[in-house]
VMD Tcl script that builds the backbone (N, CA, C; Angstrom):
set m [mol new atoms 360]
animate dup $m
set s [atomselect $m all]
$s set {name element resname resid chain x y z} {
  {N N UNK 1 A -21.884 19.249 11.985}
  {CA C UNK 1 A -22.107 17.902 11.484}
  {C C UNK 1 A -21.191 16.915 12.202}
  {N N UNK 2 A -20.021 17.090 12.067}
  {CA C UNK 2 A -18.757 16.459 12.732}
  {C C UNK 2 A -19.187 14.786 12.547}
  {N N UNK 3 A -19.501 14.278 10.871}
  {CA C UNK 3 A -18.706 13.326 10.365}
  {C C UNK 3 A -17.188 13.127 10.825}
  {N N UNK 4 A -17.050 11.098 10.945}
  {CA C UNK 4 A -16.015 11.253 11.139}
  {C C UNK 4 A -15.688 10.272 9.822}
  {N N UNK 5 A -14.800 10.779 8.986}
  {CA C UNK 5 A -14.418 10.293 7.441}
  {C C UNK 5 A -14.194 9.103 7.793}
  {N N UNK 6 A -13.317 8.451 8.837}
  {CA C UNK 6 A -12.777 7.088 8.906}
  {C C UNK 6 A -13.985 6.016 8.491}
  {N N UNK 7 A -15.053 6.327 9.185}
  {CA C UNK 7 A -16.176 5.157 9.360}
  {C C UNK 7 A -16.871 5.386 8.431}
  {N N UNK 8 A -16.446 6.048 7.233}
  {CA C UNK 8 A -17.603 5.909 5.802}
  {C C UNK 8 A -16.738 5.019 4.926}
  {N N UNK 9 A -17.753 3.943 4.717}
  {CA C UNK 9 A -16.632 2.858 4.083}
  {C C UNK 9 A -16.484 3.407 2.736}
  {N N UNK 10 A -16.944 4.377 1.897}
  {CA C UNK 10 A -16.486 4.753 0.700}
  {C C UNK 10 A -15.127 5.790 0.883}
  {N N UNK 11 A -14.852 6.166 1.874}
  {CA C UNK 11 A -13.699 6.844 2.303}
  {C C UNK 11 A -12.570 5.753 2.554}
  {N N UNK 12 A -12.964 4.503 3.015}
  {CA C UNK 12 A -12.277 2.890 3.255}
  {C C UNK 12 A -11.928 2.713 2.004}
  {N N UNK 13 A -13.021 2.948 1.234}
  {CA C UNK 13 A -12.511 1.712 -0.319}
  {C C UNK 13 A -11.647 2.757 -0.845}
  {N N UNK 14 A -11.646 4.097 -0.570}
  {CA C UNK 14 A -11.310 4.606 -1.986}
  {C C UNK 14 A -9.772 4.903 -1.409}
  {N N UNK 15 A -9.420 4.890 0.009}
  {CA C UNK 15 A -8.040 4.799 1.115}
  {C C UNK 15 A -7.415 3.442 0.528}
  {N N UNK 16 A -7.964 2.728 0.074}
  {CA C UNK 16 A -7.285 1.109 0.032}
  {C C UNK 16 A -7.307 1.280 -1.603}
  {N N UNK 17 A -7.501 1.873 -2.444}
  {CA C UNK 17 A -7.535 2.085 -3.831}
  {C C UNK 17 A -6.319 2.665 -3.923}
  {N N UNK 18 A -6.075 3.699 -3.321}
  {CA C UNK 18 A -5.240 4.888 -3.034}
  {C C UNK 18 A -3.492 4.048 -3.276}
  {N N UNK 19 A -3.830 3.181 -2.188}
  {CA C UNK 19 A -2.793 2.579 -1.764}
  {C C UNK 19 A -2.352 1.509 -2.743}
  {N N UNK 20 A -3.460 0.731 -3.438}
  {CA C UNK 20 A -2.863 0.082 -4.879}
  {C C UNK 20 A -2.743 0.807 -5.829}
  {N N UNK 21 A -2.969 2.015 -6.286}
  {CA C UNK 21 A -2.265 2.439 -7.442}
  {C C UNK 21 A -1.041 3.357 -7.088}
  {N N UNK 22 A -0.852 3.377 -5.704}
  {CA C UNK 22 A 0.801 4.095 -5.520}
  {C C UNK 22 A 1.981 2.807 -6.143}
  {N N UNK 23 A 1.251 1.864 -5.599}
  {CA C UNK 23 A 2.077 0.067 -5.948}
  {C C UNK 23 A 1.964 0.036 -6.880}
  {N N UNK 24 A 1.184 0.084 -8.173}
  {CA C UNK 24 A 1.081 -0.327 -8.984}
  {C C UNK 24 A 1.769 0.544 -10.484}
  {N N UNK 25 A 2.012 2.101 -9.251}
  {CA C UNK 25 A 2.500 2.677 -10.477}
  {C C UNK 25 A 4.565 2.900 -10.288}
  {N N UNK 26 A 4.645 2.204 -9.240}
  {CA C UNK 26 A 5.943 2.211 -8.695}
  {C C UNK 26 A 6.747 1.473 -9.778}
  {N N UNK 27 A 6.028 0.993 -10.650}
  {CA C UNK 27 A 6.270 0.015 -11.778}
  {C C UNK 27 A 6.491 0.474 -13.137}
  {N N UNK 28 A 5.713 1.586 -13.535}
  {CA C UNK 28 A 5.704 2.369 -14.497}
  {C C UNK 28 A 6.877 2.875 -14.491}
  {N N UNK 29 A 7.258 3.033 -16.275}
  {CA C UNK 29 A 8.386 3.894 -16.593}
  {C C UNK 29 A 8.981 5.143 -16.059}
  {N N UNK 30 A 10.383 5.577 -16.090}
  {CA C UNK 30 A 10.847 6.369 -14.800}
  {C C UNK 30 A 10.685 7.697 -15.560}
  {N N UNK 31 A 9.906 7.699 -17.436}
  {CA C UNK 31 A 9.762 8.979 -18.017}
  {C C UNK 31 A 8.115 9.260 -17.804}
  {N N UNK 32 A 7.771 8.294 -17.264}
  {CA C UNK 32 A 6.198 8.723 -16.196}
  {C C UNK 32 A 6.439 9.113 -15.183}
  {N N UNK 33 A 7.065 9.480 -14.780}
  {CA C UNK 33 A 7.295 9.927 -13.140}
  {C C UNK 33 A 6.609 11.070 -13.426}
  {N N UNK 34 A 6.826 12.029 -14.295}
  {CA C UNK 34 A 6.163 13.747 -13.991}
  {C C UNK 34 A 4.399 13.675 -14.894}
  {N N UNK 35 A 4.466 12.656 -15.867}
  {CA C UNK 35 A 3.486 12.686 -16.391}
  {C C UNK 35 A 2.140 11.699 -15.802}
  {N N UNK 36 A 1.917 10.518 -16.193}
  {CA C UNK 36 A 0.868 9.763 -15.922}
  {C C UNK 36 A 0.842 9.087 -14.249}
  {N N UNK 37 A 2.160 9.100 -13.971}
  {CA C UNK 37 A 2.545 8.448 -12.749}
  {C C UNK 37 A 1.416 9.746 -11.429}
  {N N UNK 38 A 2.038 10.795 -12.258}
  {CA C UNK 38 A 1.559 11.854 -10.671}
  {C C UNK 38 A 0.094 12.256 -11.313}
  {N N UNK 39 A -0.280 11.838 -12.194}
  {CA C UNK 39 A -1.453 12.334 -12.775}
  {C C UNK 39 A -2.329 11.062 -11.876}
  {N N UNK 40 A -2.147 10.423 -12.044}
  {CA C UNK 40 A -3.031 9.032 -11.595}
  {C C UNK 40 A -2.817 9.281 -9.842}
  {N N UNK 41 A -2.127 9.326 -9.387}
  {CA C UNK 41 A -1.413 9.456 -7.770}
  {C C UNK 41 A -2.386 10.577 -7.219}
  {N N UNK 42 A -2.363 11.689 -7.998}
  {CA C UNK 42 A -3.312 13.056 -7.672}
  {C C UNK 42 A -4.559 12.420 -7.877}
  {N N UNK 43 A -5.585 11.880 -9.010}
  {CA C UNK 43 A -6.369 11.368 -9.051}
  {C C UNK 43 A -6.845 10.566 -7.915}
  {N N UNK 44 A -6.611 9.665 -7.502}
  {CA C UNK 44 A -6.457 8.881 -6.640}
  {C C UNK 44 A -6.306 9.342 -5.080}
  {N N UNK 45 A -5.640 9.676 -4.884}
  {CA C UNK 45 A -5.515 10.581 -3.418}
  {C C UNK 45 A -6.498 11.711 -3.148}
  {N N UNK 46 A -6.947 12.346 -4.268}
  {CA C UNK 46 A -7.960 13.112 -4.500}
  {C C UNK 46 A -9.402 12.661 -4.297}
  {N N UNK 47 A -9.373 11.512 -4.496}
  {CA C UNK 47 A -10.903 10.350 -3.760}
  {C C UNK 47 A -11.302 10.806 -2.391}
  {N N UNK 48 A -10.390 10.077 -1.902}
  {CA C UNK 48 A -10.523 9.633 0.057}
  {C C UNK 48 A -10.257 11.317 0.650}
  {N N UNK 49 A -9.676 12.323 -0.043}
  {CA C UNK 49 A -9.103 13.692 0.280}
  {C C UNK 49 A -10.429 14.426 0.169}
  {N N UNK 50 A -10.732 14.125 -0.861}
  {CA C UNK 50 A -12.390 15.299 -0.532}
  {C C UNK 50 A -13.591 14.679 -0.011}
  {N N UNK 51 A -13.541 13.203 0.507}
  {CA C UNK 51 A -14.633 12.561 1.364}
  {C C UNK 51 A -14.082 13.515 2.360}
  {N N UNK 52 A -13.114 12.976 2.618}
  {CA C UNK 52 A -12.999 12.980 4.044}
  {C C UNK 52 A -12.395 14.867 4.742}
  {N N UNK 53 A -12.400 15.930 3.722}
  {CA C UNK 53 A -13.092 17.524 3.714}
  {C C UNK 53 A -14.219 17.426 3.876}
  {N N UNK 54 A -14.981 17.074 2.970}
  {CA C UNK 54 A -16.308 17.075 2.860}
  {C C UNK 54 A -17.368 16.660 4.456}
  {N N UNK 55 A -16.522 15.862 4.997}
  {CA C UNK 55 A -17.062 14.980 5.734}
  {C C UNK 55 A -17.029 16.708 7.173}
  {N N UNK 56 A -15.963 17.032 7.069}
  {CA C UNK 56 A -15.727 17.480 8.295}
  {C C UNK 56 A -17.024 18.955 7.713}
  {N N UNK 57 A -17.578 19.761 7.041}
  {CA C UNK 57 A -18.328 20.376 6.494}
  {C C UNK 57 A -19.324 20.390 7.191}
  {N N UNK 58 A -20.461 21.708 7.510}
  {CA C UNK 58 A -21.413 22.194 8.478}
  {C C UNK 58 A -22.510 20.894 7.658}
  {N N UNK 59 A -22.348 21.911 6.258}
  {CA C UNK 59 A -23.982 21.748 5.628}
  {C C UNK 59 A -23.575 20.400 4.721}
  {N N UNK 60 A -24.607 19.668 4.678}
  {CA C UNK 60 A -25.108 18.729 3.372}
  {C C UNK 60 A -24.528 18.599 2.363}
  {N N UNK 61 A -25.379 20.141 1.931}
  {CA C UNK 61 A -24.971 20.663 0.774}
  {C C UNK 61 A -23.356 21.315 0.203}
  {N N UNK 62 A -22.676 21.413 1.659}
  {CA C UNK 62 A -21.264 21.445 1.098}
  {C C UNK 62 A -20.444 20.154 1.224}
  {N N UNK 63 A -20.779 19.437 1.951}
  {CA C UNK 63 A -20.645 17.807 1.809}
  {C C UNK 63 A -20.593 17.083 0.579}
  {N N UNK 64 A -22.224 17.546 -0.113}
  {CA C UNK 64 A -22.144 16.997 -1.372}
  {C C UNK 64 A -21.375 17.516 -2.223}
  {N N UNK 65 A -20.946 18.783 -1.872}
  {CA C UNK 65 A -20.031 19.480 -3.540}
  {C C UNK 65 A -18.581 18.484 -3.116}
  {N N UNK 66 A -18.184 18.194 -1.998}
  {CA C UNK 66 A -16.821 17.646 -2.240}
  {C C UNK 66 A -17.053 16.204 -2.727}
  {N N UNK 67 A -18.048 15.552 -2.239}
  {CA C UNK 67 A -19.053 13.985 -2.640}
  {C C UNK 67 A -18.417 14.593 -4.450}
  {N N UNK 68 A -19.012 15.329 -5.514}
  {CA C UNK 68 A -18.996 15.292 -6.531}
  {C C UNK 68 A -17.583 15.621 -6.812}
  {N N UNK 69 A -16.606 16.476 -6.328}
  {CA C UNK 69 A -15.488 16.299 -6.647}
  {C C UNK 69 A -15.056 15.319 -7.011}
  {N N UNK 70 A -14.893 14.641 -5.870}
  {CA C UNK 70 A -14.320 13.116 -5.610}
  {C C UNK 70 A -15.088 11.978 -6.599}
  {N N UNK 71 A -16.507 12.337 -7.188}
  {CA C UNK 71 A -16.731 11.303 -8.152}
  {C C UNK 71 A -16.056 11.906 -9.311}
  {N N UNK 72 A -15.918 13.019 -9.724}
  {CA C UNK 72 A -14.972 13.452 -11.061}
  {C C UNK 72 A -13.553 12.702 -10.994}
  {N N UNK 73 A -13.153 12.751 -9.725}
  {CA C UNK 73 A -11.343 12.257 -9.675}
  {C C UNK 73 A -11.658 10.779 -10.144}
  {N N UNK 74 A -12.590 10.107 -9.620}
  {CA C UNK 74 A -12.770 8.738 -9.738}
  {C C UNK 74 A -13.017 8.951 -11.235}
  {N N UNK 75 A -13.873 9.380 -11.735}
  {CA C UNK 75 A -13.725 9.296 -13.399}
  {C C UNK 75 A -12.507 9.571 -13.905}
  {N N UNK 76 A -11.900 9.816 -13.759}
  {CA C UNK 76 A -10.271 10.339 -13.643}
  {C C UNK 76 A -9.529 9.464 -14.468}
  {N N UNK 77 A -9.776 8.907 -12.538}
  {CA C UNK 77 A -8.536 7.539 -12.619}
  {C C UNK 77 A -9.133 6.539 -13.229}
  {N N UNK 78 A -9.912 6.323 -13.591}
  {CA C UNK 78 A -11.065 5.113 -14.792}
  {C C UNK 78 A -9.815 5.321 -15.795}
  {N N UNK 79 A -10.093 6.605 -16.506}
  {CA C UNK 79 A -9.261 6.636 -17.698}
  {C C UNK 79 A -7.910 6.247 -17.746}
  {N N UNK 80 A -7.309 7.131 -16.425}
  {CA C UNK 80 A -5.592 6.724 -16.088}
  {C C UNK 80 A -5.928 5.359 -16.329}
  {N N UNK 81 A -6.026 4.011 -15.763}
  {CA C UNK 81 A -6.008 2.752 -15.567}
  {C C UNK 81 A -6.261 2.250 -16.962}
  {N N UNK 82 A -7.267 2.902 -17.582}
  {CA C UNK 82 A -7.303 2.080 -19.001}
  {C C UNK 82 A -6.105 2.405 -19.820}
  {N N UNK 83 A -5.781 4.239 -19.880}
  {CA C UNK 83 A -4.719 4.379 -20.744}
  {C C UNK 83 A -3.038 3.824 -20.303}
  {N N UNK 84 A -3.205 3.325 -19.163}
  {CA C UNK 84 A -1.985 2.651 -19.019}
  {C C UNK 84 A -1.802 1.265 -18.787}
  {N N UNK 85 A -3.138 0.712 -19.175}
  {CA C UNK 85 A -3.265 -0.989 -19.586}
  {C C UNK 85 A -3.019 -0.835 -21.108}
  {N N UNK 86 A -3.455 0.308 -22.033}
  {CA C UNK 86 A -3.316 0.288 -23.225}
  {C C UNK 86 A -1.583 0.672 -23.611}
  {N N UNK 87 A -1.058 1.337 -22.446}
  {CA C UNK 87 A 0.127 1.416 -22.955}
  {C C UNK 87 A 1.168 0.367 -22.552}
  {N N UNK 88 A 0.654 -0.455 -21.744}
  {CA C UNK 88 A 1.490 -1.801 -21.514}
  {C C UNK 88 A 2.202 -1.581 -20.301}
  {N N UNK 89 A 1.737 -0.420 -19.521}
  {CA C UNK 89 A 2.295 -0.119 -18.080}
  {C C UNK 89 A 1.995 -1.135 -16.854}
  {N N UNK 90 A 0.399 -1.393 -17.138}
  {CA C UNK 90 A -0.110 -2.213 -16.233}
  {C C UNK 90 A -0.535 -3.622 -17.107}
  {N N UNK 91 A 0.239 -4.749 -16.617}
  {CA C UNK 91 A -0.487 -6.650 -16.364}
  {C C UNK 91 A -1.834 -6.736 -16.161}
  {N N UNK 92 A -2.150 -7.922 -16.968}
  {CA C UNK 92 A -3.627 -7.985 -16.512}
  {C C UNK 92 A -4.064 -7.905 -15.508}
  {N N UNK 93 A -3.249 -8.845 -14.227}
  {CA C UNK 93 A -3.195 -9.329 -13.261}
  {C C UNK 93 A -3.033 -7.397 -12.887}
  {N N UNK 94 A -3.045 -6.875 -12.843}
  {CA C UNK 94 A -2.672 -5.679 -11.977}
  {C C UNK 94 A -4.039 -4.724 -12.414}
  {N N UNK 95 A -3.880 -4.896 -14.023}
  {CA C UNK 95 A -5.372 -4.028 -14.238}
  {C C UNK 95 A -6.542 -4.171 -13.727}
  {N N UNK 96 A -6.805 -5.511 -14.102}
  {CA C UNK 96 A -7.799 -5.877 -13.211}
  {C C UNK 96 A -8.381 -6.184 -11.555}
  {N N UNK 97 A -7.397 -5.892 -10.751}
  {CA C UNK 97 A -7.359 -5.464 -9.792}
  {C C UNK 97 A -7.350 -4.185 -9.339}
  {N N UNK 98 A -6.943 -3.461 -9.990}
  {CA C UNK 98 A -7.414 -1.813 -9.802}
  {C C UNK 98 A -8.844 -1.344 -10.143}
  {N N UNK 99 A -9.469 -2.601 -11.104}
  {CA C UNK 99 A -10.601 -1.631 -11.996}
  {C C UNK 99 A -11.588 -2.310 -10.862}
  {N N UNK 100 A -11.197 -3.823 -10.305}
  {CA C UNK 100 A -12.357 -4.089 -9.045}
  {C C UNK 100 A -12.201 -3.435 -7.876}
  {N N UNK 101 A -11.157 -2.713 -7.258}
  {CA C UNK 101 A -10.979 -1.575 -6.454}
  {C C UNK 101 A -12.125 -0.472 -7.023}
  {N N UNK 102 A -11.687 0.248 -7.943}
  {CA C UNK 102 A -12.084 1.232 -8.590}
  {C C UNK 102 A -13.361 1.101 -8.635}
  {N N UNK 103 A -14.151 -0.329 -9.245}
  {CA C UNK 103 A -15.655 -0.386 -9.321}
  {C C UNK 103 A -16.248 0.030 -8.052}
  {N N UNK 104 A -15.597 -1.202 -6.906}
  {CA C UNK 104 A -16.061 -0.957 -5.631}
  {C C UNK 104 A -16.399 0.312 -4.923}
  {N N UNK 105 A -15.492 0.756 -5.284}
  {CA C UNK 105 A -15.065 2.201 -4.027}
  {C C UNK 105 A -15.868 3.241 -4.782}
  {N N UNK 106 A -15.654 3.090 -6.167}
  {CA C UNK 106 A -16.562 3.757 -7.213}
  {C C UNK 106 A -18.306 3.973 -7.257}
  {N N UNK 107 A -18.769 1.869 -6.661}
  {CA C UNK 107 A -20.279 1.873 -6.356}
  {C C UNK 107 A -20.483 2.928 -4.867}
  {N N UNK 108 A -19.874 2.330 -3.978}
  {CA C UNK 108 A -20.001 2.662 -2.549}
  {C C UNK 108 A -20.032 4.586 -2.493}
  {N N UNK 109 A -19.498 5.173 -3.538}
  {CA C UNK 109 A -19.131 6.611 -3.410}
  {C C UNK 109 A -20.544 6.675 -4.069}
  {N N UNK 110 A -21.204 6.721 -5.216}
  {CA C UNK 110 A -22.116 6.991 -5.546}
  {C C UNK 110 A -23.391 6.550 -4.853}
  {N N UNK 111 A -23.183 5.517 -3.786}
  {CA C UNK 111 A -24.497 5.415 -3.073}
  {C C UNK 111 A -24.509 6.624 -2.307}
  {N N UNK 112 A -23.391 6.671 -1.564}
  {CA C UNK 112 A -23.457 7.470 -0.592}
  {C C UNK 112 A -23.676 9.099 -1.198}
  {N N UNK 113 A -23.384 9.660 -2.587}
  {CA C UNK 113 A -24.008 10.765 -2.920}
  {C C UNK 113 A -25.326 10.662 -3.134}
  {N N UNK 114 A -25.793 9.637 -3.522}
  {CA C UNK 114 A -27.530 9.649 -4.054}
  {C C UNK 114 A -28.196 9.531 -2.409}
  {N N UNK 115 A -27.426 8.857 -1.490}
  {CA C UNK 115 A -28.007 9.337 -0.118}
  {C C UNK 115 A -28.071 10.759 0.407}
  {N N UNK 116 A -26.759 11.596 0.129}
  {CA C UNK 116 A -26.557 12.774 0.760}
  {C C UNK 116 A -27.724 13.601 -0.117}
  {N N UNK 117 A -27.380 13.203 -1.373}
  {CA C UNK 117 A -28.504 13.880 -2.478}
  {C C UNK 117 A -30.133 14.381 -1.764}
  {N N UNK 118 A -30.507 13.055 -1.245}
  {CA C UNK 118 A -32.017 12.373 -0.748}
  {C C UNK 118 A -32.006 13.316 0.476}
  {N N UNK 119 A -30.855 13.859 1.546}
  {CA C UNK 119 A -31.139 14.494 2.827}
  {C C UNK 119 A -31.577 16.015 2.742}
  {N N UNK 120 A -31.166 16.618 1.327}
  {CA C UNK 120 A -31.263 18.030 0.923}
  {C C UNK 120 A -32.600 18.388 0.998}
}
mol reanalyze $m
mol bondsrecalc $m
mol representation Tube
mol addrep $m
């Protein structure tokens, strides 16, 4: 196949997602460090990490199993982001900038599985 991960912009959005919730959790309490901090960080890095496995993959069909990984992590970090707007970790101004990251990179990943879906 020899995808190259860089040039799938859902591998873009979800690399630039990646990178605001490392910022955003640099902020969070220092008794989150082992709990929600690396829970969300793994989540998150776990996006753009199995596009871009997936990408390098013979078949389709093992393409798509990392494609669905990576939409589970993204359901993931949905939750991380809400439960730490609810715990007063994250500003509006910050939540809501993660969750329009998150939507984005979130739409763009699911096109691109309902495409890979369509090649099987």
């Amino acid at each position: 196949m020899g995808r190259d991960y860089r040039k799938i912009e859902a591998y873009q959005l979800a690399n630039d997602l990646v990178l605001s919730i490392y910022k955003a959790t640099k902020k969070f309490p220092k008794e989150e460090l082992f709990g929600l901090t690396v829970q969300m960080r793994r989540a998150a890095i776990s996006i753009p990490a199995n596009i871009a496995e997936g990408a390098t993959r013979k078949s389709k069909r093992e393409y798509l199993r990392f494609l669905y990984v990576a939409k589970g992590s993204m359901a993931e970090l949905e939750f991380f982001i809400t439960i730490s707007k609810s715990l007063g970790y994250l500003n509006d101004n910050d939540y809501q900038e993660l969750e329009r990251k998150r939507n984005k990179a979130g739409g763009k990943l699911y096109r691109l599985v309902v495409s890979v879906e369509k090649e099987i």
